[in-house]
N, C-alpha and C positions, 0 to 999 in steps of 0.2 A: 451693579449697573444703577444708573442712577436716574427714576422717575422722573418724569413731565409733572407738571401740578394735577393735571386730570389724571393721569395715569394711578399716584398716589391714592388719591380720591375713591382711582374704580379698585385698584387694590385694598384699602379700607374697607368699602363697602362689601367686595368678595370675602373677607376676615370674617367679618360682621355676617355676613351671610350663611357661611360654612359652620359657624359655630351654634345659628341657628338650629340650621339643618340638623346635625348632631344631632341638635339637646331631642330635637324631634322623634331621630331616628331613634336613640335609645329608650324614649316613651312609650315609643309607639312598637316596638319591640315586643316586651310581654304583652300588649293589649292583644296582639296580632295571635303570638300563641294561644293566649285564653279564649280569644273569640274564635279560633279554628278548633279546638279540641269542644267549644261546647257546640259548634254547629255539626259538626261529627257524630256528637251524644244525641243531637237533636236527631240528626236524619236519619242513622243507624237506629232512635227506639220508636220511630214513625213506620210505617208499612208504607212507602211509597208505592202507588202502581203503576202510575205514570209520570212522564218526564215531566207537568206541568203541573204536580198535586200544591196543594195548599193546607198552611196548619194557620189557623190565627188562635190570641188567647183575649180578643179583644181591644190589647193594647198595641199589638204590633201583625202584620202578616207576612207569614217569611212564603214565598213561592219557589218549588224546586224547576228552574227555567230546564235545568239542563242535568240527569244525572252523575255519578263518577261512572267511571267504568277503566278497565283496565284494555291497554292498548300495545300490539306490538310492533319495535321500532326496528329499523332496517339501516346498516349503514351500509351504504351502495357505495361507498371509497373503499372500507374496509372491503367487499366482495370484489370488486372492479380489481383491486390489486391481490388477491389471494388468486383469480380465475388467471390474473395477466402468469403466473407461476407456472400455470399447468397447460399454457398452448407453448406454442413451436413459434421459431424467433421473428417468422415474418406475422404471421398473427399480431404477435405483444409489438410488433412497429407501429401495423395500421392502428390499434387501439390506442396506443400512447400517441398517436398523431389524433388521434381523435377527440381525445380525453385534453388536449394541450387546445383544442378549438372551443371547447367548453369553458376555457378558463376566462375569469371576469375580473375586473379591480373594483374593490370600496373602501372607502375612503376611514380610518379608524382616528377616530378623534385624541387628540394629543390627553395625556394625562396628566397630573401634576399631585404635588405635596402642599398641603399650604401650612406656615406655622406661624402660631402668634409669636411674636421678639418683644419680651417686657423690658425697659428700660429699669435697670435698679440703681 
């Protein structure tokens, strides 16, 4: 298909763009690992007592706003359709009628590939 002059343009600039983005992503790659495995080292050899302690070494102060903790997750699809199993046909009607009033549309953003085409 064959671009508009503007069109060319914003596709250049998108090239141009993406390939920024990249070079970014893959620096910022190992920064992200090294900077979560020492803040890790950090928290795990501190005694935190509460959620809002603070460590400083005079050149930086890290504050823990909020700590980890472990959380348990629930899938209510997965249970919704294992229970609809074990009732009787007029039950699993009303519930799938019900389950079908619950249902929503949003909108999933188009995808795409981009490649650079070198002239040789």
């Amino acid at each position: 298909m064959k671009l508009k002059l503007m069109d060319n343009e914003i596709l250049n600039k998108v090239g141009e763009l993406e390939g920024k983005i990249n070079e970014l992503e893959m620096k910022l790659k190992p920064l992200k690992k090294e900077f979560n495995e020492l803040t890790d080292e950090l928290i795990s050899s501190n005694n935190w007592e509460n959620s809002l302690d603070e460590i400083s070494n005079g050149n930086w102060l890290m504050t823990i706003t909020q700590k980890g903790y472990n959380r348990n997750n629930y899938s209510y699809k997965k249970g919704f359709e294992t229970s609809l199993e074990k009732v009787n046909e007029n039950i699993r009607k009303v519930l799938k009628r019900e389950l079908q009033k619950t249902e929503t549309e949003t909108y999933v953003k188009p995808k795409f590939k981009l490649f650079h085409i070198t002239n040789n």
